[in-house]
C-alpha positions in Angstrom: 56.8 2.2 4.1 55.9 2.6 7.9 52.2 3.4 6.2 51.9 0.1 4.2 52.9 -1.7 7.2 50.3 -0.1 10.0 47.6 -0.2 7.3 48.3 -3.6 6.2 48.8 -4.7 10.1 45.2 -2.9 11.3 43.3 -4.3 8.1 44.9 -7.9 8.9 43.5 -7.6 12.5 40.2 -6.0 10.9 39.7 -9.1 9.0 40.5 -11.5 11.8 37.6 -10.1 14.0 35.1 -10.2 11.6 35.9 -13.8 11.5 35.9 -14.3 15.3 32.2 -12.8 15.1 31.0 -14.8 12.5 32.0 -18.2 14.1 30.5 -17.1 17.0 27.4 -17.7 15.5 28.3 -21.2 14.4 26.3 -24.4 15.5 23.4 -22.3 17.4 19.7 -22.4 16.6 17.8 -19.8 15.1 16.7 -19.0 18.8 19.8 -18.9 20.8 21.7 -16.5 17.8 18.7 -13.6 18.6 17.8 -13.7 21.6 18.6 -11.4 24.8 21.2 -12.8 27.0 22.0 -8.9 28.7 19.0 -7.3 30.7 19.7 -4.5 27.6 18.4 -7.3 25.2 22.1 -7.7 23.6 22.3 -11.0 21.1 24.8 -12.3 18.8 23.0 -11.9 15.8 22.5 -8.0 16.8 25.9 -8.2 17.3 27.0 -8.9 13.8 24.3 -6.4 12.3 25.2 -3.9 14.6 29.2 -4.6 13.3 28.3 -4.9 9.8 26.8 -1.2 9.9 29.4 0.5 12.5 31.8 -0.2 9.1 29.5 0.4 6.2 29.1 3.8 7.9 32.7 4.8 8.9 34.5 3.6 5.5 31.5 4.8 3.6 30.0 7.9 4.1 32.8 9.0 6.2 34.9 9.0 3.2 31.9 9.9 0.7 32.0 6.5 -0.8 28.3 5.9 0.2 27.4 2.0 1.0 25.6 0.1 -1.7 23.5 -0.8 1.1 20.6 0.1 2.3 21.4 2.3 5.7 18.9 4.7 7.6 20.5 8.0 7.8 22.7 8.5 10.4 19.9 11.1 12.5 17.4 8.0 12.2 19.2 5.5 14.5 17.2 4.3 16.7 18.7 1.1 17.4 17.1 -1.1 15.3 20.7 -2.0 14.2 21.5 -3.9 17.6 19.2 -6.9 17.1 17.2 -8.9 13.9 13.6 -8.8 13.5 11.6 -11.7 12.9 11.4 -11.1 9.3 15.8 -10.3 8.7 17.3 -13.9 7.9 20.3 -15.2 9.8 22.0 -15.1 6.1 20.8 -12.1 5.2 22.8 -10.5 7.9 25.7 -12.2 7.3 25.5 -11.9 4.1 25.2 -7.6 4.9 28.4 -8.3 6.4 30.1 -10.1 3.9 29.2 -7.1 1.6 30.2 -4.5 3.7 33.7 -6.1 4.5 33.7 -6.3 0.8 33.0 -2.6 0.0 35.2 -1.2 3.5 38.4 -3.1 2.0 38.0 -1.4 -0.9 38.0 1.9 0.5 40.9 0.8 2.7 43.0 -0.7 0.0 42.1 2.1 -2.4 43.0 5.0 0.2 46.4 6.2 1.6 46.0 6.6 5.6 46.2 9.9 5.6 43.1 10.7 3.4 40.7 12.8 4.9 37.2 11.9 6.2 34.4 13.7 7.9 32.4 11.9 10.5 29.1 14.3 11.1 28.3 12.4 14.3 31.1 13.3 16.1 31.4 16.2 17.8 33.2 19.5 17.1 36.3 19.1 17.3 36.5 15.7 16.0 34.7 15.2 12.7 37.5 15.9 10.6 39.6 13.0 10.5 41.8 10.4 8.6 41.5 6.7 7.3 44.3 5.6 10.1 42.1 6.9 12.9 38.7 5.2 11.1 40.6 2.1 10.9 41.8 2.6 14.4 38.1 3.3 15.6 36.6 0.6 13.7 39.0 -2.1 14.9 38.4 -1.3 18.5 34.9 -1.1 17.8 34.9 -5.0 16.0 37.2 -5.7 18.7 35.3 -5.0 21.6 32.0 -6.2 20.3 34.1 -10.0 19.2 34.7 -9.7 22.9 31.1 -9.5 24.2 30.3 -12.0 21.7 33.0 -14.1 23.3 31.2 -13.7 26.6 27.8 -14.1 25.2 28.4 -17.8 23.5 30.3 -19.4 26.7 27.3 -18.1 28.6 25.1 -20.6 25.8 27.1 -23.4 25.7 31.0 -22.9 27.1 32.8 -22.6 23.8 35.1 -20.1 23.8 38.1 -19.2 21.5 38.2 -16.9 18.2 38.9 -19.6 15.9 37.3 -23.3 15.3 41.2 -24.3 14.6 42.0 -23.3 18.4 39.3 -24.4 20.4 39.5 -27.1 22.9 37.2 -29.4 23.9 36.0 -28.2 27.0 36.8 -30.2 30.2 33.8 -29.7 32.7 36.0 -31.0 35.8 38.5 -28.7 35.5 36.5 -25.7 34.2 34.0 -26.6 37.3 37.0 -26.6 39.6 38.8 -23.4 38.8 35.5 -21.7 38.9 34.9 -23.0 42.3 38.5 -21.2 43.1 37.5 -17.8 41.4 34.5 -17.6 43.6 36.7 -19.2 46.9 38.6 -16.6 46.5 36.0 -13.5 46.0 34.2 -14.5 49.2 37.1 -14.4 51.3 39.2 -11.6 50.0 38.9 -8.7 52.5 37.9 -5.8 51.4 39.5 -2.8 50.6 39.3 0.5 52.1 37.9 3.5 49.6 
């Protein structure tokens, strides 16, 4: 019973991320969904691709159920996953996604948490693993990347939020004005001794 619950409670958060990254993407031009906004060339369409293949690998081959989709082996990355060329579609990727989510809940749903997986990329003594710790992995991978994505749209235009449903319109007074604290308050703390 405890099983059904942590599975059902980790997928649930699973599929709430994925959602939180696709919105992200919401209401931007072609231009602003691609390009670099880190000084490592990170973008929110890179973003989502990158996503999209983190869990086509780790609920596919990891548990030899081998995504219908086109992936470079594993030895090939070269990073190609972290951004879209010129010639990859906006939907195309999110339609990648969509897929993928589509074949990962299968595996999850079809597993028990305990089923055993092999991830070749890790390193000895970690390959042989389970679906709780994929799911586990996977989640904190979604999460962490929703959260740069987070940062990376309020940097475009000041929306923040995971959901359309919460988001407030954004008050430039008060937003200006508690910024204007933050940075009151960094140039006169004292500093700390090491």
């Amino acid at each position: 019973m405890i099983d059904e619950f942590a599975k059902n409670k980790l997928h649930g958060r699973l599929r709430r991320d994925r959602k939180a990254l696709l919105w992200k993407l919401d209401g931007l031009s072609e231009y602003d969904t691609r390009r670099p906004l880190t000084a490592t060339g990170t973008n929110l369409l890179g973003l989502v691709k990158h996503v999209a293949t983190v869990e086509a690998r780790y609920f596919g081959e990891v548990f030899d159920r081998p995504s219908p989709e086109p992936l470079p082996r594993w030895q090939d990355s070269n990073g190609s996953d972290l951004w879209a060329t010129e010639d990859e579609t906006r939907d195309q990727i999110i339609d990648f996604y969509r897929r993928t989510w589509e074949h990962s809940d299968a595996t999850i749903n079809e597993l028990p948490l305990d089923a055993p997986g092999h991830v070749p990329w890790w390193p000895e003594p970690h390959p042989h693993t389970n679906l709780f710790a994929i799911m586990v992995h996977v989640l904190g991978e979604s999460n962490r990347h929703a959260g740069h994505a987070d940062i990376l749209r309020e940097s475009l235009d000041g929306r923040t939020g995971m959901r359309a449903e919460h988001e407030k319109q954004i008050d430039e007074e008060a937003r200006t004005a508690h910024r204007a604290k933050i940075e009151q308050a960094a140039r006169t703390a004292t500093p700390t001794k090491a």
